[in-house]
C-alpha positions as CSV (number, residue, x, y, z in Angstrom):
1,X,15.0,1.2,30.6
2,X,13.5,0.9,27.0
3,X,9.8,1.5,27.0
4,X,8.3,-2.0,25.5
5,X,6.8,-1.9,22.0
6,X,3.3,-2.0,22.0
7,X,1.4,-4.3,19.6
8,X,-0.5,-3.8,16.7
9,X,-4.2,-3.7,18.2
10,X,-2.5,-1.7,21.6
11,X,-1.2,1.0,18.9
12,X,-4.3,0.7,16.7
13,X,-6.5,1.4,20.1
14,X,-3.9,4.2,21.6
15,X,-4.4,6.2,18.3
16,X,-8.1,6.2,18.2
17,X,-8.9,7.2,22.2
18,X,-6.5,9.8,21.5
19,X,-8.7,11.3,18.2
20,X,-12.0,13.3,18.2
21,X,-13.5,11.7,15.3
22,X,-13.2,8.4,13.1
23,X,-10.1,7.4,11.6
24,X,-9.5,5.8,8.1
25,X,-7.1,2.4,8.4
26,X,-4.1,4.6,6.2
27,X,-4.5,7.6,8.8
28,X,-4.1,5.2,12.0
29,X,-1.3,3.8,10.4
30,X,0.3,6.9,9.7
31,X,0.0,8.2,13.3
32,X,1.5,5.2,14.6
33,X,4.4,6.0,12.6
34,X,4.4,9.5,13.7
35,X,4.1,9.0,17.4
36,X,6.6,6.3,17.1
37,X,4.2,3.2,19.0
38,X,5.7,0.8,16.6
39,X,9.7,0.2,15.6
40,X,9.1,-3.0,13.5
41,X,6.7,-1.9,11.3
42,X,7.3,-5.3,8.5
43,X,6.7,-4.8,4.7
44,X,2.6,-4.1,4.7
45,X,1.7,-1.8,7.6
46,X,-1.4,-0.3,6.3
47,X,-2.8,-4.1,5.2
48,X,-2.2,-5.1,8.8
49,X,-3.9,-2.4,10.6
50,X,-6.7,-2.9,8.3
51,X,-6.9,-6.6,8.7
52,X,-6.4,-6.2,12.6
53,X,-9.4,-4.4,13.0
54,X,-12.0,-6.1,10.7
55,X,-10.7,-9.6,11.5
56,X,-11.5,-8.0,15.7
57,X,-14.6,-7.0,14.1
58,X,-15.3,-10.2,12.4
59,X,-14.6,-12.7,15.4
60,X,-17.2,-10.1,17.4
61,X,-20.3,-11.0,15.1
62,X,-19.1,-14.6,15.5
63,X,-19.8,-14.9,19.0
64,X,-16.3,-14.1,20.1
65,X,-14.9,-11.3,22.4
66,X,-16.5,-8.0,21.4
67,X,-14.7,-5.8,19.2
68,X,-13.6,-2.7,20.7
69,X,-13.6,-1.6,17.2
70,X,-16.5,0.1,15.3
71,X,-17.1,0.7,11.5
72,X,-18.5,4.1,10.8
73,X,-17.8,3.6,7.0
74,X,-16.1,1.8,4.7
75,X,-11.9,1.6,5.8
76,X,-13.0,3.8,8.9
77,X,-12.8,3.3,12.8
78,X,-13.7,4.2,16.2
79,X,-13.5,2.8,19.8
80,X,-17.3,1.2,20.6
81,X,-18.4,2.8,24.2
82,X,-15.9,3.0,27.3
83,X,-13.1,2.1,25.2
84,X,-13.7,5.5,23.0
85,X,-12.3,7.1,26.5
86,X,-8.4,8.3,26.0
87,X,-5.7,10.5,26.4
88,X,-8.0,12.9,28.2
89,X,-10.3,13.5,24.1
90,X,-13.7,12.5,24.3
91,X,-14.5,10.5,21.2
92,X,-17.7,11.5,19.1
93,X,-20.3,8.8,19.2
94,X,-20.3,7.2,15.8
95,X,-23.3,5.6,13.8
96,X,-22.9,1.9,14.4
97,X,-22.8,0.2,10.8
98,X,-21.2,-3.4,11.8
99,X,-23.8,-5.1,9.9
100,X,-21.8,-3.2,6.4
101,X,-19.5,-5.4,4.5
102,X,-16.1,-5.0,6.3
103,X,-13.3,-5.8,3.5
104,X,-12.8,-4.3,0.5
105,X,-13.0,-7.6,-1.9
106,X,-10.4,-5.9,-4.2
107,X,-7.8,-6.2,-1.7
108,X,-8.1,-10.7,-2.9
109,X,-7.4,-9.3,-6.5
110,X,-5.3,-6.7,-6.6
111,X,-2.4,-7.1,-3.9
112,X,-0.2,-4.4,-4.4
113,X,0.4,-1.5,-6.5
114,X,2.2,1.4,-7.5
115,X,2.1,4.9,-9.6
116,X,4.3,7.0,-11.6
117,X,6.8,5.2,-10.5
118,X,10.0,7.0,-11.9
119,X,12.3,4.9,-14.5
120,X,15.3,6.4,-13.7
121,X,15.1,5.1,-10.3
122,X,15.8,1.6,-11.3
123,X,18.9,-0.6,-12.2
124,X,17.6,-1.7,-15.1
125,X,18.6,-5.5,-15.7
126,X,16.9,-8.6,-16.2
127,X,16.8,-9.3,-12.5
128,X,16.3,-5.5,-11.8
129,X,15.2,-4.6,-8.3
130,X,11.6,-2.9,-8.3
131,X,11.5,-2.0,-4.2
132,X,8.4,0.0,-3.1
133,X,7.2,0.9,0.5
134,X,4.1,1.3,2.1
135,X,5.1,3.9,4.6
136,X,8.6,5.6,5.6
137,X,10.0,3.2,7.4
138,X,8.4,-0.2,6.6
139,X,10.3,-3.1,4.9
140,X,11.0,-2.4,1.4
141,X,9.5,-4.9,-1.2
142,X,11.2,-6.2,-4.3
143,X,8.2,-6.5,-7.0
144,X,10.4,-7.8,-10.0
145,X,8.5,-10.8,-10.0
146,X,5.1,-9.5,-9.5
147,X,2.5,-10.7,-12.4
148,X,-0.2,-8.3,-13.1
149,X,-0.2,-5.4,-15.9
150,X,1.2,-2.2,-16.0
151,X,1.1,1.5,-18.0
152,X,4.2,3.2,-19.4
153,X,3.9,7.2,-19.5
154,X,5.7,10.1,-21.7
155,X,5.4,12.6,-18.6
156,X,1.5,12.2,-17.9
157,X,0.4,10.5,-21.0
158,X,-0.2,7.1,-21.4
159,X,1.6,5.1,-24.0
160,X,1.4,1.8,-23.7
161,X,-0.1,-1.4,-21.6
162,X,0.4,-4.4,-21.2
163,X,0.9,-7.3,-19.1
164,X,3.3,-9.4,-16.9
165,X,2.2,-13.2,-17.4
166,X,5.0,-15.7,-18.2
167,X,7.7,-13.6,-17.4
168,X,7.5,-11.1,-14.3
169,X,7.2,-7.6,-14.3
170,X,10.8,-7.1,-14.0
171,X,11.6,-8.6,-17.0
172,X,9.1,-7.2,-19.0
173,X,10.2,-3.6,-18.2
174,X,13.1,-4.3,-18.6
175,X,12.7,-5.5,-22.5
176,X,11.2,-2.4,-23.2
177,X,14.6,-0.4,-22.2
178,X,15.4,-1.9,-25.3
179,X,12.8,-2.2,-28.0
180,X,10.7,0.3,-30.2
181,X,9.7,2.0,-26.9
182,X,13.2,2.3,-25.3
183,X,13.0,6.0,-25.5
184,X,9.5,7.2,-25.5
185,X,9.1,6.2,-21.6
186,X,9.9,7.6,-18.3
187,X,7.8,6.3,-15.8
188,X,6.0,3.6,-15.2
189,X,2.5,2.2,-12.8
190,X,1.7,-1.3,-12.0
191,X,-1.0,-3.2,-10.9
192,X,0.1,-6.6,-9.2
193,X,-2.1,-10.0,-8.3
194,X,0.7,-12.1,-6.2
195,X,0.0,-11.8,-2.4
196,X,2.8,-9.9,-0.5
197,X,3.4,-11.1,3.2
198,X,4.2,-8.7,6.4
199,X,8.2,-9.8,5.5
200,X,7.8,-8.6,1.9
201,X,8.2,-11.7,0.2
202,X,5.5,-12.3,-2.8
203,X,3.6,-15.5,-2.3
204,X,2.2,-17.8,-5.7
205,X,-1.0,-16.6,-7.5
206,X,-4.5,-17.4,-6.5
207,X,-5.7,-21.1,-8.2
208,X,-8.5,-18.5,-9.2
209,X,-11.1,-16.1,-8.0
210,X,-14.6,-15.4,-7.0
211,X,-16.6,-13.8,-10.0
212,X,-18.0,-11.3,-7.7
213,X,-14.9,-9.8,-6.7
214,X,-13.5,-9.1,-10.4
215,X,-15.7,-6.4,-10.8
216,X,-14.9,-3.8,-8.4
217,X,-11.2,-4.6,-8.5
218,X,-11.5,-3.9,-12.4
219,X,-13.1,-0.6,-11.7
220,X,-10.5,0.2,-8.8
221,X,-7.7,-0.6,-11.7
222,X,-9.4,1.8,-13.8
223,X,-10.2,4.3,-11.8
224,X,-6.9,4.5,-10.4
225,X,-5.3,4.0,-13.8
226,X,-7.6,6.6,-15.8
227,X,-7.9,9.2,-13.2
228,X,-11.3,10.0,-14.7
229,X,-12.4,13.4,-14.3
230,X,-16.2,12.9,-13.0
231,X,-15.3,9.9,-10.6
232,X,-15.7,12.2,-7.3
233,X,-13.7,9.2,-5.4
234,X,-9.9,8.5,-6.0
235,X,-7.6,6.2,-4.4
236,X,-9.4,5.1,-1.6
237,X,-10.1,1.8,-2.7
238,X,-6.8,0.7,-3.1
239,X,-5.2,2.5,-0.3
240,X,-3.8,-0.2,1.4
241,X,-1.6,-1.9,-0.9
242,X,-0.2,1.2,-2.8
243,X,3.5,1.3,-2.4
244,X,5.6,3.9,-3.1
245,X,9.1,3.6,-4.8
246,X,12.2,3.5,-3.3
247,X,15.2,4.2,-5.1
248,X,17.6,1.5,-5.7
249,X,20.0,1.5,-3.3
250,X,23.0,1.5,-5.6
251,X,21.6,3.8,-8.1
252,X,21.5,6.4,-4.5
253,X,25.0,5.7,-3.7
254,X,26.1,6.4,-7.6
255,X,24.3,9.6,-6.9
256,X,25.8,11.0,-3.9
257,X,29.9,9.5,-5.2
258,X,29.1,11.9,-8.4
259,X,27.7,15.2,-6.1
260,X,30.6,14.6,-4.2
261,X,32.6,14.2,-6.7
262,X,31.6,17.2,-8.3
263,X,32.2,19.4,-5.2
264,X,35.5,18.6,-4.6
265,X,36.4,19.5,-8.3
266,X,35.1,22.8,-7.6
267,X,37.6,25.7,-7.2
């Protein structure tokens, strides 16, 4: 009989009684991945562990059911007391910070990204298809209409920025396959602001945004974008909704009919 798939918070809390130490959000999601606890893993794995356990957290401090979850720093976990109990691995006793700010305000600004992504990689058209993933295996996500702004590199260097507004990201790369930069880029990053859902579908902008939230989504951009030598901390902010490109479909199949191709031509 087929073993039932657990949920979300039962995979969540089988990966950390089975750790030693504290877990970041990414590195549960990864091992639920790698120990297989989930099939259906939708479009924004990561975003969904993290929510899980601060929203557990959350309804805790509110008077709800206490969280089996505790925050030992910002993105990381461990199982509060009893619960820490698992798989035979006696879990460290953590420094309790609850009372720390649980989400990372960025995450309401900046929704989704992605780096280096590789032009080549795309079907370039004015609908092209720009699919990224959050882990091997989730839902692709097609980001041709995201709004935001993105960089376009010669190899490492930056060469131009700008920004997807009226017309969508898609389109906007697309135009510049054709115009005075058409050959001076080969990859490209993006930063995006529509809200993707667990099914991978992009939901309308934000009416607007709290002030205080700007900032450290601005420096997240930037820090992320500029890869600034004497900034110690990398990445981490906007862990959670990096995806990862995944080559067109048809541009893969065009790939393997000419290396086939080419091997039955050879002698």
């Amino acid at each position: 009989m087929e073993q039932q798939e657990l949920t979300w918070p039962q995979a969540i809390q089988r990966v950390l009684a089975a750790s030693p130490t504290p877990l970041h959000y990414r590195q549960i999601t990864e091992e639920i991945i790698a120990r297989s606890l989930r099939r259906s893993l939708g479009a924004t794995p990561a975003a969904t562990v993290s929510r899980d356990i601060t929203v557990s957290i959350k309804n805790g401090r509110m008077g709800g059911p206490e969280s089996p979850y505790v925050r030992v720093a910002p993105g990381t976990f461990t199982l509060r007391g009893p619960a820490a109990r698992g798989d035979g691995v006696q879990q460290q006793s953590p420094t309790d910070v609850d009372d720390a700010e649980d989400t990372e305000p960025q995450y309401e600004i900046i929704t989704s990204f992605g780096m280096f992504w590789r032009r080549i990689d795309v079907k370039w058209a004015h609908r092209a298809r720009l699919l990224g993933v959050q882990e091997i295996g989730a839902t692709p996500v097609d980001f041709c209409e995201q709004r935001g702004i993105y960089l376009l590199y010669d190899g490492r260097e930056v060469i131009y920025v700008g920004r997807s507004t009226d017309r969508p990201l898609g389109l906007r790369l697309y135009e510049h396959t054709s115009d005075r930069l058409a050959t001076r880029w080969d990859r490209f990053s993006w930063f995006g602001l529509l809200p993707v859902t667990e099914v991978g579908e992009l939901k309308p902008l934000p009416g607007s945004y709290e002030s205080a939230k700007l900032i450290p989504a601005l420096e997240a951009v930037l820090v992320e974008a500029l890869e600034p030598r004497q900034n110690r901390k990398r990445g981490d902010d906007l862990a959670a909704v990096e995806y990862f490109q995944h080559v067109d479909p048809e541009i893969e199949t065009n790939r393997l009919r000419v290396a086939l191709d080419e091997r039955l031509r050879r002698p």
